[in-house]
C-alpha positions in Angstrom: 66.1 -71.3 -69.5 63.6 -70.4 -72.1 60.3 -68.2 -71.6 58.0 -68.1 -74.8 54.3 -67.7 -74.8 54.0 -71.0 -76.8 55.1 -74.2 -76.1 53.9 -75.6 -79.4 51.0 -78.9 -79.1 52.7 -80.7 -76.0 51.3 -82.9 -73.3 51.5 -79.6 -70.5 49.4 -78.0 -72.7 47.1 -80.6 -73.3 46.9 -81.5 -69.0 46.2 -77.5 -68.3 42.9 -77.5 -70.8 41.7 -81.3 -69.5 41.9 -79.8 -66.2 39.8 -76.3 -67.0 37.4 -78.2 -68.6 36.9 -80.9 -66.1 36.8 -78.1 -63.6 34.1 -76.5 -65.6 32.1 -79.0 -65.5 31.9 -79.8 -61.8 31.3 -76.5 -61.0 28.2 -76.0 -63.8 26.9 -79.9 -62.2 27.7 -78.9 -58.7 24.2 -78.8 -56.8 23.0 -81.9 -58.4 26.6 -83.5 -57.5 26.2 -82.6 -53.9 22.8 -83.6 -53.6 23.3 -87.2 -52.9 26.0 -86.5 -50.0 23.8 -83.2 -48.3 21.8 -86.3 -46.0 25.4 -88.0 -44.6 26.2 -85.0 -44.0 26.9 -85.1 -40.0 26.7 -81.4 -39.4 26.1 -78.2 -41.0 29.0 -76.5 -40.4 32.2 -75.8 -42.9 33.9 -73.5 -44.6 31.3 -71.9 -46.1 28.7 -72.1 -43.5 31.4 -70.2 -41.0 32.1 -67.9 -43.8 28.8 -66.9 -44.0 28.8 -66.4 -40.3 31.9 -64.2 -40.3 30.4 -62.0 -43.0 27.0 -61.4 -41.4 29.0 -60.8 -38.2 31.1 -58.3 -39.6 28.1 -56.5 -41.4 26.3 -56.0 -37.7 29.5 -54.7 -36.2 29.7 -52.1 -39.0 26.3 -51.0 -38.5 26.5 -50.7 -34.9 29.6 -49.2 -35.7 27.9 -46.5 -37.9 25.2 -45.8 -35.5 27.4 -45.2 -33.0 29.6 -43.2 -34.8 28.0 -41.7 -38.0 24.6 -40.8 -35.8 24.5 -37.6 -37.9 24.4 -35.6 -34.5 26.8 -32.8 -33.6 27.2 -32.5 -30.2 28.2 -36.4 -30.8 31.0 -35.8 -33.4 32.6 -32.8 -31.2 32.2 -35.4 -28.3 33.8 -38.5 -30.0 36.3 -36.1 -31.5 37.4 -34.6 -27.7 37.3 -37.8 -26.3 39.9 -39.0 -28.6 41.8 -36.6 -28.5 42.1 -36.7 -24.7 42.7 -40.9 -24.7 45.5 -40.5 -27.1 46.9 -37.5 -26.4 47.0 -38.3 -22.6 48.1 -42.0 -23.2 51.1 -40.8 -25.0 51.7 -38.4 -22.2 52.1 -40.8 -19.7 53.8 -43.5 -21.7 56.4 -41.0 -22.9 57.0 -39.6 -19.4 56.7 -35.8 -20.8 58.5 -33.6 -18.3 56.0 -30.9 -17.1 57.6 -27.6 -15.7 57.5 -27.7 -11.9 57.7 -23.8 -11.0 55.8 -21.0 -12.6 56.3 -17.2 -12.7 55.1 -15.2 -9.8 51.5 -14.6 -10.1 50.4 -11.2 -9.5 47.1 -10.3 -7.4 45.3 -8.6 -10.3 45.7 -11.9 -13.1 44.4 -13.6 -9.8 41.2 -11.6 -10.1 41.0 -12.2 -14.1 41.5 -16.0 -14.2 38.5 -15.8 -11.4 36.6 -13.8 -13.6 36.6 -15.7 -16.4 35.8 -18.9 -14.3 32.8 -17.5 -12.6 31.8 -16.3 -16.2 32.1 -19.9 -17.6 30.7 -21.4 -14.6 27.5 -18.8 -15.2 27.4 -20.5 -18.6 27.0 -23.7 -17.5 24.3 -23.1 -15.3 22.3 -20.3 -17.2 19.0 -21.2 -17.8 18.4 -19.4 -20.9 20.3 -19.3 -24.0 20.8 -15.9 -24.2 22.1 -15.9 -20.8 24.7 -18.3 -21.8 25.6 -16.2 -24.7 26.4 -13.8 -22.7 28.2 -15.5 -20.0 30.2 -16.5 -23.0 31.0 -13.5 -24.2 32.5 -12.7 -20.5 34.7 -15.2 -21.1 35.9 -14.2 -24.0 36.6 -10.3 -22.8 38.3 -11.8 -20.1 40.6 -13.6 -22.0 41.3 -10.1 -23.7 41.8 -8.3 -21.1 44.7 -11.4 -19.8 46.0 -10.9 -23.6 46.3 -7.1 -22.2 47.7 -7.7 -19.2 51.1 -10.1 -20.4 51.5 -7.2 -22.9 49.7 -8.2 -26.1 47.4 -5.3 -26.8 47.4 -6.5 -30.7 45.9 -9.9 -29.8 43.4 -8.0 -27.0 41.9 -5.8 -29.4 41.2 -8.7 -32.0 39.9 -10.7 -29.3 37.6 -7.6 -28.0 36.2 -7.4 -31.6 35.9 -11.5 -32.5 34.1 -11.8 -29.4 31.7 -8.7 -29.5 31.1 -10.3 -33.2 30.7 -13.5 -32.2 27.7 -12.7 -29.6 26.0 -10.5 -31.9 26.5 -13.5 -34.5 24.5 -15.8 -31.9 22.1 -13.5 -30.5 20.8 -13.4 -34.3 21.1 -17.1 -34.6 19.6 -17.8 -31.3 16.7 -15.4 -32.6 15.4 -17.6 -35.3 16.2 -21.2 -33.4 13.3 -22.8 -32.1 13.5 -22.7 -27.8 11.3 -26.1 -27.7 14.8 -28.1 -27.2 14.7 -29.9 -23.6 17.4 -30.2 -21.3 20.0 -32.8 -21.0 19.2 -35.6 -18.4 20.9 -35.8 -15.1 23.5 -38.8 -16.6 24.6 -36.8 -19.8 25.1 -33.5 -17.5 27.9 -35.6 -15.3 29.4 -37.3 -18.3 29.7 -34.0 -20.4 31.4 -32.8 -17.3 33.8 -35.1 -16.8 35.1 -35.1 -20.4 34.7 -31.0 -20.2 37.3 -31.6 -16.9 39.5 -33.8 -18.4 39.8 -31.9 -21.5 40.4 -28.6 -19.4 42.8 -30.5 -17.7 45.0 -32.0 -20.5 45.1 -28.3 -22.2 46.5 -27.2 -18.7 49.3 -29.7 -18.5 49.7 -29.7 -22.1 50.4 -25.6 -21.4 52.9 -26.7 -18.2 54.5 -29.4 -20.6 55.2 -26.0 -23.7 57.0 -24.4 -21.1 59.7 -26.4 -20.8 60.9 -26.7 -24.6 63.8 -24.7 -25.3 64.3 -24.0 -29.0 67.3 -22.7 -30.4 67.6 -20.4 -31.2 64.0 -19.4 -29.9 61.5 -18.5 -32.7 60.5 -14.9 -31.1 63.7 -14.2 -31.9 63.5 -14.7 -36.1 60.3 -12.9 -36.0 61.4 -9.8 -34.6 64.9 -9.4 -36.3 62.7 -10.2 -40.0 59.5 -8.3 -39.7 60.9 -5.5 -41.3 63.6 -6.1 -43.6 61.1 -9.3 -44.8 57.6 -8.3 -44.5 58.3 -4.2 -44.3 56.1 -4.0 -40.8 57.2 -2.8 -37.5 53.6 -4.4 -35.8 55.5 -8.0 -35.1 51.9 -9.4 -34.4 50.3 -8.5 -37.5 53.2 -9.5 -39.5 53.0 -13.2 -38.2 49.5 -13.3 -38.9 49.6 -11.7 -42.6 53.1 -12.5 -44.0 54.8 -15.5 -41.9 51.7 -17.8 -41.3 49.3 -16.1 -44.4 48.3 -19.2 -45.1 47.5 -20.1 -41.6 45.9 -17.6 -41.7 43.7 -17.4 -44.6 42.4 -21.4 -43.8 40.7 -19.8 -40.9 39.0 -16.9 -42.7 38.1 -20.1 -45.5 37.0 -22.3 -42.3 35.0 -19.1 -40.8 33.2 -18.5 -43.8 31.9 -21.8 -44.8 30.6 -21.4 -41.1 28.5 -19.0 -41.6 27.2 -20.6 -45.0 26.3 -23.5 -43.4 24.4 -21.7 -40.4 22.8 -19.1 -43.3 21.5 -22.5 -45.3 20.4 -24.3 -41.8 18.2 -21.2 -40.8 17.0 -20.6 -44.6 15.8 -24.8 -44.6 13.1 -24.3 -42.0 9.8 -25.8 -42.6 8.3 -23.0 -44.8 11.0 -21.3 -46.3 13.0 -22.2 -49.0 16.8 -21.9 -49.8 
């Protein structure tokens, strides 16, 4: 077999531009050829008139689509996002039978009394009235979780909670300061359904902690860290080598992620009717 890109003056060649031009020709005439035929036409319907259909269908499922979605709201991306992440993380729980560890550690009285504390302080949160008041039930929380970091021997982590959430309230309280308090409550409905996902999200993280404590790694990674945080990163403080040396990077996407945080809050506040960025 052959291939060139010419044939030479053949009768292929001369078929090929007959049948372009012909083509041509119909499709410049084509209205006034249809014309005639459009009356004994039965029905409306064909292949273009149910393309048409399919097309307009499809462009009202993306707008409703991007309403529902793209709304361009907050609370509603956070909420889609949880929601998500609950339907597929749990569905491939459950079809994956994920072993989840059936005994725990003894529980001592005293980490009895700080899981109730923090409860009681998130539970104030939820029903505080005021902003301010839910700040600070917040902030509860958050010492509470210190003081459990304290308590399973982590005073490293404890300390850097204590300061993140003593910053983090002051952060709010000045937020909370310049926000408008005209905002109204949620209705009745949205109260329940922001429960329920707030339970079932509670709930996966729970059995998603049961579910960590049953992989075995080997050998584990504790183990790496501690025989390499001197002779690699020069520091005896095992915590704060992790955080600076073995997961830097980790690390410094939070500080990045932190920061554009507070940019965006600092440009919100400055874009208030009257003021000017």
């Amino acid at each position: 077999m052959k291939l060139t890109l010419w044939h030479g003056w053949n009768v292929a060649l001369l078929m090929g531009t007959l049948s372009l031009v012909i083509g041509l020709l119909l499709f410049t005439r084509m209205a006034a050829l249809r014309a005639p035929f459009a009356r004994w036409t039965p029905f409306r319907a064909g292949p273009a008139e149910l393309y048409r259909v399919a097309m307009d269908g499809l462009f009202r499922l993306a707008a409703l689509q991007t309403r529902g979605i793209q709304s361009g709201y907050l609370r509603r991306y956070i909420l889609l996002t949880v929601v998500v992440t609950i339907g597929l993380v749990g569905a491939s729980m459950i079809v994956r039978d994920v072993p989840i560890a059936e005994s725990t550690t003894d529980v001592r009285l005293h980490e009895i009394g700080i899981a109730a504390a923090v409860l009681l302080a998130a539970g104030g949160a939820i029903v505080a009235k005021s902003t301010l008041g839910a700040v600070a039930a917040l902030g509860a929380v958050g010492f509470g979780m210190a003081l459990i970091f304290a308590t399973f021997g982590a005073p490293d982590l404890a300390m850097t909670q204590l300061v993140v959430e003593a910053l983090l309230v002051i952060l709010f309280v000045l937020v909370l300061y310049d926000v408008p308090q005209s905002a109204s409550r949620s209705t009745r409905s949205v109260r329940v359904r922001d429960a329920a996902i707030a339970i079932s999200a509670g709930t996966l993280m729970a059995v998603l902690v049961l579910v960590a404590t049953t992989v075995q790694l080997e050998p584990p990674v504790s183990g790496y860290f501690v025989e390499q945080s001197v002779p690699a990163a020069h520091g005896h403080n095992v915590v704060n080598v992790i955080l600076v040396d073995f997961r830097a990077i980790d690390t410094l996407g939070e500080i990045t992620v932190i920061a554009l945080a507070g940019i965006g809050v600092h440009a919100l506040i400055k874009l208030r009717p009257g003021r000017t960025p």
